[in-house]
N, C-alpha and C positions, 0 to 999 in steps of 0.2 A: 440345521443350516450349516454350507461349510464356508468358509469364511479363508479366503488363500490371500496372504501379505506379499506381495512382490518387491523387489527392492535388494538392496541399496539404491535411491533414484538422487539426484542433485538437484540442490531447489532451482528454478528456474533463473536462468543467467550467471550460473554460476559451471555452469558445465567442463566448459573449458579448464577452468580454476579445481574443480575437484579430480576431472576424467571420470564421472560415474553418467550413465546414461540419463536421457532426457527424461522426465518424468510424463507418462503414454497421459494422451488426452481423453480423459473418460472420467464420467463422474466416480463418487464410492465415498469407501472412510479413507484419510491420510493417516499416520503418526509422523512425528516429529521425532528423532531421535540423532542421539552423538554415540560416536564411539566407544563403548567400555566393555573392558574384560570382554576379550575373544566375542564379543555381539552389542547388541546397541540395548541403550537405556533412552528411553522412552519420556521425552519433555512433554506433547501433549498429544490427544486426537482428535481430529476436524472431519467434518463431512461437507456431501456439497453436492447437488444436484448440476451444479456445471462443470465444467471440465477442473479438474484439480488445477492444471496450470493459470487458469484464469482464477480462481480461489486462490493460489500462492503469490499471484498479481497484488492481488488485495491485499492481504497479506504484509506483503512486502511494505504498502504506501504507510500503512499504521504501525506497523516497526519504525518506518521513517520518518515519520509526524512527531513521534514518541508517546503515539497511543499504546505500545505494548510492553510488556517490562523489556528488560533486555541484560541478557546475561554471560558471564564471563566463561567463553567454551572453555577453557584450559580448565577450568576449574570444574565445568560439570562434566569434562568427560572424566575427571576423577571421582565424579559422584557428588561434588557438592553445588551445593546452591549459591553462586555469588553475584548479586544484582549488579548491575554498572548504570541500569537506569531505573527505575520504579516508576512503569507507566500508570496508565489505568486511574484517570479522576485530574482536572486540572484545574487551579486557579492563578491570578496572574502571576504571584509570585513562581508557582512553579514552571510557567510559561518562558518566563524571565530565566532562571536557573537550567533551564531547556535548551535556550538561545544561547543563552555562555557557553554549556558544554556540550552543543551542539555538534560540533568536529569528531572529538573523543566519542559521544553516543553514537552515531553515522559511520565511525568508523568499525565499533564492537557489533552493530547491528551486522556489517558485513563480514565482517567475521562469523559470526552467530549462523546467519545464512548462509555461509561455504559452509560451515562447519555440520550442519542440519543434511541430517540423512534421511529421506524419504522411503515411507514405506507404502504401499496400497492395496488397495483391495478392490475391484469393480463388482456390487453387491446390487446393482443398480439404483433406481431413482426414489423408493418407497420411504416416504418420510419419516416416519414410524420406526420404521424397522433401522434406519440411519443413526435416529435423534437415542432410540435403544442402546444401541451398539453404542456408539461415541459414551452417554453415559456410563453404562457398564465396565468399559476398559477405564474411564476417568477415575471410576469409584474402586475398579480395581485396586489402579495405582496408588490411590489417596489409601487404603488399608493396608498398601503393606508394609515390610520394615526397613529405614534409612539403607540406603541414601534413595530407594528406589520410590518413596512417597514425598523428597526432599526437593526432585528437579522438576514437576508438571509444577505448572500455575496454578492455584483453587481460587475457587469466585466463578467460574463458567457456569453461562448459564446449558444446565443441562436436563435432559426430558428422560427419566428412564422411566421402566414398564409401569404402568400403570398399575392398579391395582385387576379395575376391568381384562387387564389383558392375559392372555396363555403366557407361561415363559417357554423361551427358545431357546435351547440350547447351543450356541454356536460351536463347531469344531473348526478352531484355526489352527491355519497352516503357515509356516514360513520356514524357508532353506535359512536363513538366518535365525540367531537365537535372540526373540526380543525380550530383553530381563523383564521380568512382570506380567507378561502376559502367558496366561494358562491354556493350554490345550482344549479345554472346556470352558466356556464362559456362557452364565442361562442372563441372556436381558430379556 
């Protein structure tokens, strides 16, 4: 299977703010990545049977809820991991602590978002072959060595190859060098 990354794309309304093109309307896999060393390092990857810019919609509202974590770009385009909000699970007090630094998180979040370099791939709509790929490169990135297993999130919920299933060899491509990601990947 060949597997072609297109990109650098700007997350959606932020266009103007970075100058990188609009992100093309078509389902596939995305990555998330920030700038490092001469090519992007690689936060997380999503799939999506609708058009990615309506997925980065979504997106966007659970960034702003502070359903997602939210991290300090300066810091991970240097490779490290530095939280400014720890989403994911809420109870009042943390709802409360939400509310107060609400400004400050709102504001990192958009930051986070200009900073967010799009990548994609149009593999089309087969859910299987999606929910694979997304695993595979997650599990990639979670094995290898700092800082490049330090910046994705772990906790997704992910589906790789079953036991039942063939493995596929993907051969990806990208004009960009995305750190972590192998020329060969079997999901």
């Amino acid at each position: 299977m060949e597997i072609d990354f297109t990109g650098p794309y700007s997350w959606p309304k932020f266009e103007t703010q970075t100058g990188l093109p609009l992100v093309p309307k078509h389902p596939g896999i995305y990555l998330w990545s920030v700038d490092y060393r001469y090519g992007y390092l690689i936060y997380g990857a999503g799939i999506t049977r609708r058009t990615i810019p309506k997925r980065c919609y979504e997106h966007t509202l659970k960034f702003m809820s502070g359903d997602y974590n939210v991290l300090d770009m300066e810091a991970m385009r240097q490779g490290i991991r530095k939280q400014v909000w720890q989403g994911w699970g809420w109870n009042p007090e943390k709802r409360e602590v939400f509310e107060k630094r609400k400004s400050d998180i709102l504001d990192a979040v958009d930051e986070q978002l200009a900073g967010f370099r799009i990548f994609i791939a149009d593999i089309g709509t087969e859910p299987r072959i999606l929910e694979r790929l997304e695993a595979a490169i997650m599990n990639r990135l979670y094995s290898q060595p700092s800082p490049l297993r330090d910046i994705p999130d772990e906790g997704m919920f992910l589906a790789p190859r079953w036991d039942s299933e063939e493995p596929i060899i993907a051969t990806i491509t990208c004009e960009a060098t995305l750190h972590g990601l192998p020329e060969h990947l079997e999901i």
